[in-house]
C-alpha positions as CSV (number, residue, x, y, z in Angstrom):
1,X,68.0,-199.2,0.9
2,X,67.6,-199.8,4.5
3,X,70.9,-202.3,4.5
4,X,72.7,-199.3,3.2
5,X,71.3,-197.2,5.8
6,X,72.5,-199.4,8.4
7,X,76.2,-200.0,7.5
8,X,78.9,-199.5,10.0
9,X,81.5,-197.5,9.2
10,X,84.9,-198.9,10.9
11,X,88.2,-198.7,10.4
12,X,88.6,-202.1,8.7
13,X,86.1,-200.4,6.0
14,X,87.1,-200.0,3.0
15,X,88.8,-196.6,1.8
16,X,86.1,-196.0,-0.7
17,X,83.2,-196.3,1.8
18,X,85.1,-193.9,4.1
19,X,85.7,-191.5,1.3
20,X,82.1,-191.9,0.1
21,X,80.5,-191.2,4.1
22,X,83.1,-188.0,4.2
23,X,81.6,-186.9,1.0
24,X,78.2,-187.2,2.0
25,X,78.7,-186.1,4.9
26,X,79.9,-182.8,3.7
27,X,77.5,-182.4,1.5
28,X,74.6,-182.7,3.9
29,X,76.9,-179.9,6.1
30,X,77.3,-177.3,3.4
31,X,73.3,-177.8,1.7
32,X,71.9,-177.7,5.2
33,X,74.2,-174.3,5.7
34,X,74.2,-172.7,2.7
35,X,70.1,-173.3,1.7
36,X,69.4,-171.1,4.8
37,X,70.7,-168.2,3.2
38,X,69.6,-168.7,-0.2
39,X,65.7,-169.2,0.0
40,X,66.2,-166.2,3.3
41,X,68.0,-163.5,1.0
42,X,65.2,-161.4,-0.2
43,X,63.4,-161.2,3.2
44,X,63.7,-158.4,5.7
45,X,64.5,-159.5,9.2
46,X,61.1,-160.1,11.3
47,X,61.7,-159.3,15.1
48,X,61.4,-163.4,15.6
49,X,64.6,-164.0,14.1
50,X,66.5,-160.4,15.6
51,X,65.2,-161.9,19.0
52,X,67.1,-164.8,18.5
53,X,70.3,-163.1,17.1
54,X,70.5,-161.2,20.4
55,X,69.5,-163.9,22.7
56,X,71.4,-166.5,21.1
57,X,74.2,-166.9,23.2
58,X,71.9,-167.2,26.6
59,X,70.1,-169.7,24.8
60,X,73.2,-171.9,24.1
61,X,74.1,-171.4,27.9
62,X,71.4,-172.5,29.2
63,X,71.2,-175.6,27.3
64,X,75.2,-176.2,28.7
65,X,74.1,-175.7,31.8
66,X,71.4,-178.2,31.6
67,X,73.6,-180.7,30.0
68,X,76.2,-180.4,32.5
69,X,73.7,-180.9,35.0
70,X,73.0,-184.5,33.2
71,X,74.5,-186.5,35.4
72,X,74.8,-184.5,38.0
73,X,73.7,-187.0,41.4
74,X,72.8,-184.2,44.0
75,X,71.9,-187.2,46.8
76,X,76.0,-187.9,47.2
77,X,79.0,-186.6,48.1
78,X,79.9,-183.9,46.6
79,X,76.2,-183.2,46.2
80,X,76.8,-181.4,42.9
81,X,79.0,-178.7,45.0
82,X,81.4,-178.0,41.6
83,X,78.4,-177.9,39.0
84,X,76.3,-175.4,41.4
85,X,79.3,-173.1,42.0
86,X,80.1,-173.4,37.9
87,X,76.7,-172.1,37.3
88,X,77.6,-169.2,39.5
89,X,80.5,-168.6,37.9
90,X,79.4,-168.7,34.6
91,X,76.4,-166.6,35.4
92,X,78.7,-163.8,37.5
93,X,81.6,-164.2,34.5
94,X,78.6,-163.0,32.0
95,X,77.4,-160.5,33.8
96,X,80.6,-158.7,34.2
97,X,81.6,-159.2,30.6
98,X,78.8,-160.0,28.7
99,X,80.7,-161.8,26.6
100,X,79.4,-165.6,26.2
101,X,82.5,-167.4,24.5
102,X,84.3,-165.6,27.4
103,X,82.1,-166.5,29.9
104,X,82.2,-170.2,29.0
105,X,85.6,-170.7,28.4
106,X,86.3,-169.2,32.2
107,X,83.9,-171.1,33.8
108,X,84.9,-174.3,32.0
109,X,88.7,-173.6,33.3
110,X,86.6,-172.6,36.8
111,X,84.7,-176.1,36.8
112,X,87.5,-177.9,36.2
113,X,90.1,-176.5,38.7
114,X,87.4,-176.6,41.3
115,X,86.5,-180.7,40.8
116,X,90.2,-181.7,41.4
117,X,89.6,-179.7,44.8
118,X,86.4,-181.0,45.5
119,X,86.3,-185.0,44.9
C-alpha cells in the first residue's frame, strides 16, 4: 500500500497511471463537494454557518494578505514598501466597493504596477 502511496507521477508515466490519478483525483473533488450538501440538506442554517457566509470573503482576504506577506523581508530595501501599500489598497478598494473579487483583482493589478516602480 504505502509504495502505491508514494509513486511519482511524471510525464514519462505511463498513460494509464495518469488517467488513473485524474480519475481519482476527481473523484475525491466531487465526494468531498457534493457530501457537504447531502448529509447538510435537512438542516436549518445555525447563525455559525450564516456568520461565515457573510464574512467569508474577509476571511479569504486576510489569509491573502498574510500569505503575501510570506516572504515579505521588511529589514531591506524596499522594506516591504509595495506589499504595505497593496494592503492599503486592497483594504480602501473594499471599502469603497465592498465587493471582494473586485477588491482583489484591483489590488493585485495595484501590487503589480507598483513593484516594477519600486525595485
Amino acid at each position: 500500500m504505502s509504495e502505491i502511496l508514494n509513486t511519482q507521477i511524471l510525464t514519462t508515466s505511463s498513460s494509464l497511471l495518469i488517467l488513473l490519478a485524474i480519475f481519482v483525483a476527481s473523484l475525491a473533488t466531487f465526494l468531498t463537494r457534493s457530501l457537504a450538501y447531502f448529509f447538510l440538506k435537512n438542516r436549518k442554517n445555525s447563525q455559525w454557518l450564516l456568520f461565515l457566509q457573510k464574512n467569508s470573503g474577509l476571511f479569504i482576504m486576510v489569509v491573502l494578505i498574510f500569505y503575501a506577506l510570506n516572504g515579505t523581508s521588511f529589514s531591506a530595501y524596499p522594506y516591504g514598501a509595495p506589499e504595505i501599500l497593496a494592503i492599503l489598497f486592497v483594504f480602501l478598494s473594499h471599502i469603497l466597493f465592498k465587493n471582494p473579487l473586485l477588491s482583489i483583482v484591483l489590488s493585485t493589478i495595484f501590487y503589480m504596477v507598483i513593484i516594477k516602480f519600486i525595485n
